[in-house]
C-alpha positions in Angstrom: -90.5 -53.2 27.4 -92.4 -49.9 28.1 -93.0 -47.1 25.4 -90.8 -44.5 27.7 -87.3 -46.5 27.0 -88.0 -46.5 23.1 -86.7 -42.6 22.5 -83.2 -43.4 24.9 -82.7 -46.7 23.0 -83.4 -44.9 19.3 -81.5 -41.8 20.6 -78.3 -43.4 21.5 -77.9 -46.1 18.9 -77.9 -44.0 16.9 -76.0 -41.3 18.6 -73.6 -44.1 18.1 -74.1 -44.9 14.5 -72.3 -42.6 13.2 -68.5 -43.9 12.7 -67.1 -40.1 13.6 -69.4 -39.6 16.5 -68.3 -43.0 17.7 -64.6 -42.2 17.0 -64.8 -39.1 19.0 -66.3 -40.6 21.8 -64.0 -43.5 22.0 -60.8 -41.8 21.9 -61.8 -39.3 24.3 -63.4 -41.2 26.9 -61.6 -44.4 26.9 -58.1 -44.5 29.2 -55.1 -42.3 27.3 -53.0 -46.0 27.2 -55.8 -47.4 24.7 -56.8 -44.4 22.9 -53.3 -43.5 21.6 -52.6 -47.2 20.7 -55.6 -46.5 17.6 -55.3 -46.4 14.0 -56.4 -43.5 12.2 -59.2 -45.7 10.9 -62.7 -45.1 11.7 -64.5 -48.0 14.3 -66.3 -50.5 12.1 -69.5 -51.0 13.5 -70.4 -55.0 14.4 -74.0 -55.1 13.9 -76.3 -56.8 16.9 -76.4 -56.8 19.9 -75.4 -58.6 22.8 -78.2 -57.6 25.8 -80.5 -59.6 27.1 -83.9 -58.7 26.1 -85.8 -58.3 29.3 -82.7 -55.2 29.5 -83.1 -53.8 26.8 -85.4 -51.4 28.2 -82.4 -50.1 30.4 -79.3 -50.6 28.0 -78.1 -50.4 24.7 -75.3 -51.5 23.0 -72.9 -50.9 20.1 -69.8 -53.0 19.6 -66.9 -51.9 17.2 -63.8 -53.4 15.3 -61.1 -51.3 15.2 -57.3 -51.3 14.3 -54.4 -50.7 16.5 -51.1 -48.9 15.3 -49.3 -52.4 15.8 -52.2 -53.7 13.0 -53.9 -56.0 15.5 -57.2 -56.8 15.5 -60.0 -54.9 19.0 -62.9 -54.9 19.8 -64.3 -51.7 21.5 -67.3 -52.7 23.7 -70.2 -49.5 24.7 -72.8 -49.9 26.7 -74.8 -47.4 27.5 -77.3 -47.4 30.8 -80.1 -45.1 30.7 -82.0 -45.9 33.8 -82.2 -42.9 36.3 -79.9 -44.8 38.9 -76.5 -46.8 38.5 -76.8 -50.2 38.4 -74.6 -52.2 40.9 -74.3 -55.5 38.6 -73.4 -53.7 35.3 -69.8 -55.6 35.4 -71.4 -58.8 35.4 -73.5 -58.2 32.9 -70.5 -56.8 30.5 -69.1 -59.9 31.4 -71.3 -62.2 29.7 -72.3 -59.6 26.5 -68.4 -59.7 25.9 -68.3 -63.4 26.0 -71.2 -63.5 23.5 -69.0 -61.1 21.4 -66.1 -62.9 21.2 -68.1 -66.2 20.7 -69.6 -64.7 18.0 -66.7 -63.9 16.7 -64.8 -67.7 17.3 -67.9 -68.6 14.8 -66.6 -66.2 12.4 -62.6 -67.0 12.6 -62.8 -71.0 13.6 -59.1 -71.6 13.3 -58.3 -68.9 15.9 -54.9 -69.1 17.7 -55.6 -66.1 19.7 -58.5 -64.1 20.8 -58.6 -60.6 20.2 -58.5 -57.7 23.1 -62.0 -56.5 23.6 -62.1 -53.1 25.7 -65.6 -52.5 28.2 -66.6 -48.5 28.1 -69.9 -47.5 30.5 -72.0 -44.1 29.0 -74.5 -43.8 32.2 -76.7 -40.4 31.4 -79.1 -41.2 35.1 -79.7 -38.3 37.2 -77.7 -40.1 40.5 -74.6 -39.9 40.2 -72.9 -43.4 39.9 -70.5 -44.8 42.6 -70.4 -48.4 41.8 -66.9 -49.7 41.5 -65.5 -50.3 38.2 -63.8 -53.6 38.5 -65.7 -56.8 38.0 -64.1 -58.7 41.2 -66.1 -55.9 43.5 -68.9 -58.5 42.7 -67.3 -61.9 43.5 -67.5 -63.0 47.6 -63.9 -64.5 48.0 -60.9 -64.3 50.3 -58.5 -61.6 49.5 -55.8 -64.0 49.0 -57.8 -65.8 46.3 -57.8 -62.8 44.2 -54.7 -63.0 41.7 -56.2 -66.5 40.9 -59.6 -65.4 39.5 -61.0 -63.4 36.5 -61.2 -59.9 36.8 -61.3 -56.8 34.5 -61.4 -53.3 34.7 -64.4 -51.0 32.5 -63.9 -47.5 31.7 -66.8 -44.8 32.8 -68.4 -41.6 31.4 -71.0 -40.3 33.7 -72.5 -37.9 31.4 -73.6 -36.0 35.4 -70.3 -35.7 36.3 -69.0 -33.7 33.2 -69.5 -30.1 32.9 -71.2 -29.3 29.9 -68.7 -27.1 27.9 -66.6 -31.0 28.4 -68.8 -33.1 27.5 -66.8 -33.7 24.1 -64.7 -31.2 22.0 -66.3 -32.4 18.9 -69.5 -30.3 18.4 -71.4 -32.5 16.9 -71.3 -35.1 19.6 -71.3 -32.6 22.7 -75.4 -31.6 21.2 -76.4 -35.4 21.1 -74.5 -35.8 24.6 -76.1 -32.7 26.4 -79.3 -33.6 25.0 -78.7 -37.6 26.6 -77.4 -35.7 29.6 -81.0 -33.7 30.7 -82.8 -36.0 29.5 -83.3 -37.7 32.9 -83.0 -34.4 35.0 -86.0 -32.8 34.7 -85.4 -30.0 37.1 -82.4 -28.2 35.3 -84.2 -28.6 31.6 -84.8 -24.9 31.7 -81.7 -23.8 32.5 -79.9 -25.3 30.2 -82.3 -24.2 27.3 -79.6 -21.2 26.3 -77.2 -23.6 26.5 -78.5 -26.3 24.0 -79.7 -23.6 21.2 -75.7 -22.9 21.6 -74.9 -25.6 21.0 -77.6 -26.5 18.3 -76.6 -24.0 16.0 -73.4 -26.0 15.7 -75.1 -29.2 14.2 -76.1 -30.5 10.4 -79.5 -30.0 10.2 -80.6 -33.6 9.9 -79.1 -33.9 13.4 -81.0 -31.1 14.3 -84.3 -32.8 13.6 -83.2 -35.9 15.5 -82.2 -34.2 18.4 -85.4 -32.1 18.9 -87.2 -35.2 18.5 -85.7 -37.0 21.3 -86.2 -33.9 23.6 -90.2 -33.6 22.8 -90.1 -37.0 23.5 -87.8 -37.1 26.9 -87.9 -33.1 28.3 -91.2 -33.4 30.3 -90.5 -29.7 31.6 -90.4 -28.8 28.0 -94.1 -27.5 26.4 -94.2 -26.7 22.9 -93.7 -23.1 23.0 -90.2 -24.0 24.8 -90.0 -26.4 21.8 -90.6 -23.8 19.3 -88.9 -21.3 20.7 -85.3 -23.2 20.3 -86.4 -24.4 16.5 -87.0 -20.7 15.6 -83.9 -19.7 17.3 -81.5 -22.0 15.7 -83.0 -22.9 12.5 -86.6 -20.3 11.9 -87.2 -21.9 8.6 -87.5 -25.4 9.5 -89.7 -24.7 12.7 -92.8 -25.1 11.2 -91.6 -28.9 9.3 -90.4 -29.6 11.9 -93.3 -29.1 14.2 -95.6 -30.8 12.2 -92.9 -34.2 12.1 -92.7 -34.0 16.0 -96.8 -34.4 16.4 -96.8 -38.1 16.0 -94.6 -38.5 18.5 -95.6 -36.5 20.7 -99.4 -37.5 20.5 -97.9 -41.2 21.5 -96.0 -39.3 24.6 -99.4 -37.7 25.8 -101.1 -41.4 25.4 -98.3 -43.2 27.3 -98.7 -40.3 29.7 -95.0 -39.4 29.6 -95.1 -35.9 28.7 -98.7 -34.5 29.8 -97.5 -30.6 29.1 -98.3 -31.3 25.5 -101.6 -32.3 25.7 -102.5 -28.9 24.3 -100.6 -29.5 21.0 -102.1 -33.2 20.7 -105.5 -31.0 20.5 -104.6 -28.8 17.9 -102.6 -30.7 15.8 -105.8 -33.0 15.7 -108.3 -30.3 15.4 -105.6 -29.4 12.8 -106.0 -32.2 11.0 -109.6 -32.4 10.7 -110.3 -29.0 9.3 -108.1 -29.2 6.6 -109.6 -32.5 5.6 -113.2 -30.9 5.5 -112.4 -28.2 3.8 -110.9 -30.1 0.9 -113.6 -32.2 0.6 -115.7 -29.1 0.1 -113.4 -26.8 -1.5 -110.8 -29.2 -3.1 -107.1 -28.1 -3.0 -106.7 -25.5 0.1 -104.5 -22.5 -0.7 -101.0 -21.9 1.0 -102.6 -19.1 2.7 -105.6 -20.7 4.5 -103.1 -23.6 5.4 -100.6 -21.3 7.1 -103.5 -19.8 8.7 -104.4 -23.5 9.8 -101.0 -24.3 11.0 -100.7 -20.6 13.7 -104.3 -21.1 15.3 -104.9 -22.1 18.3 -107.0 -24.7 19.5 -110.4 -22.6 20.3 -110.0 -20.7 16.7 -109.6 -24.1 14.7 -113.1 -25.2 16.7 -114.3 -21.6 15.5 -113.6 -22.6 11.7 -114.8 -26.2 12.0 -118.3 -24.7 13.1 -118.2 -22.0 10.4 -117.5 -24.8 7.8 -120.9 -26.4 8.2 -122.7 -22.9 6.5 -119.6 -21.6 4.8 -119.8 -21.1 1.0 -116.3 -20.4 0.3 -113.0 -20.2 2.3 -113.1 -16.6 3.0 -116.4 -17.5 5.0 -114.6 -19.8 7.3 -111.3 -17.6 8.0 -113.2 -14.4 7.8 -112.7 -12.2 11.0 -116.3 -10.3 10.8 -118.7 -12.9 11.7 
């Protein structure tokens, strides 16, 4: 699997995770004749997953268990593609991750009578927009006639492209993690949509704050860290600095894996960053709140500026001092 599908597979599992955000996203995106047949209840998440593993890099997955108002017993099936470009045997794959589903499931209910419904839903966020028919019987080479005589099934799909963004969802909680899956894979409009996403931002908890802005350093390529900070400090100011400083891992692994080169600059800092605070508490001990702050607004030619300094300092105030 390569580096680049880790952040879509992290981002929409757990996107996912999260019985509301689920809920939401279920009943609003799967066909009005299932959606009002749904308990009240939450979706149960069924943990695993059902795709092959050489896919994985393209797809995830999340099955539920939920309730209808009758009290019988669904499954609701998601799987979400994330490669740029629709894929044209995505019904035969549902096919066999359903039968793994309910085959799990005959090993957990062996005296079955009955097999319970279990209801296919596409989420595709790839920058073409997808045209592939939706029935599984478009893939099957047969005479016409021969048709009420085989197996066949219909999959609901959300294009995340062809939804404007204001109706993405009308929770507004999920329509931040959907607009954020949405641009992820169209470079060209990430700007224009920056006033946009701090809208919609400001509308989130702040731990889904923190996930979401991760997932764009690691996916918005047009996206440099001042773009970056400037969204932090407009929707949250207090956090931007934390949160900076949790997003430099992950983007130092980016600029290795070559997937977002515009922060190369950042990767320098944060290292040279790094390095100067650990010399000068080797030589100073404990470093004040002041000089770290100091530390954490330079730039990367006055943290090379200190580091030299250091080697003939005798106290802090020698290496931050502006008369040299």
């Amino acid at each position: 699997m390569s580096k680049i599908s880790h952040p879509h597979d992290r981002f929409l599992k757990t996107l996912l995770s999260d019985p509301e955000r689920a809920a939401h996203l279920l009943r609003e995106r799967l066909p009005v004749e299932i959606s009002e047949l749904l308990a009240d209840e939450l979706p149960e998440l069924v943990a695993g997953s059902f795709v092959d593993q050489e896919l994985q890099e393209y797809l995830t997955d999340r099955l539920f268990r939920v309730k209808t108002v009758h009290g019988y017993e669904a499954f609701l099936y998601t799987l979400i593609d994330h490669k740029s470009y629709p894929d044209r045997f995505v019904a035969w794959q549902l096919l066999r991750y359903m039968i793994r589903a309910l085959e799990q499931w005959e090993r957990e209910n062996p005296g079955w009578k009955q097999l319970p419904a279990i209801i296919p839903l596409v989420v595709y966020h790839g920058a073409d927009t997808w045209r592939i028919p939706n029935h599984f019987l478009a893939l099957v080479d047969a005479p016409t006639g021969w048709r009420p005589y085989l197996l066949d099934f219909k999959f609901s799909l959300f294009d995340l492209g062809h939804v404007e963004d204001q109706k993405l969802s009308q929770q507004p909680h999920l329509r931040a993690w959907l607009l954020a899956a949405k641009y992820a894979t169209r470079d060209g409009k990430q700007l224009e949509i920056k006033d946009f996403l701090v809208k919609v931002l400001t509308e989130v908890p702040a731990d889904d704050l923190v996930f979401i802005m991760r997932y764009v350093v690691e996916t918005y390529r047009r996206y440099d860290e001042q773009d970056v900070r400037e969204i932090i400090r407009r929707v949250r100011p207090e956090e931007e600095e934390k949160m900076m400083s949790q997003f430099a891992q992950s983007v130092m692994q980016s600029v290795i894996d070559n997937t977002n080169p515009k922060w190369a600059l950042m990767v320098r800092r944060e290292e040279a960053a790094s390095m100067l605070t650990r010399q000068l508490q080797r030589r100073f001990g404990t470093v004040p709140d002041w000089a770290s702050e100091r530390i954490a607004q330079a730039d990367p030619s006055s943290l090379e500026e200190w580091s030299l300094r250091f080697v003939d300092a005798q106290s802090l105030d020698d290496v931050f001092s502006d008369k040299v």
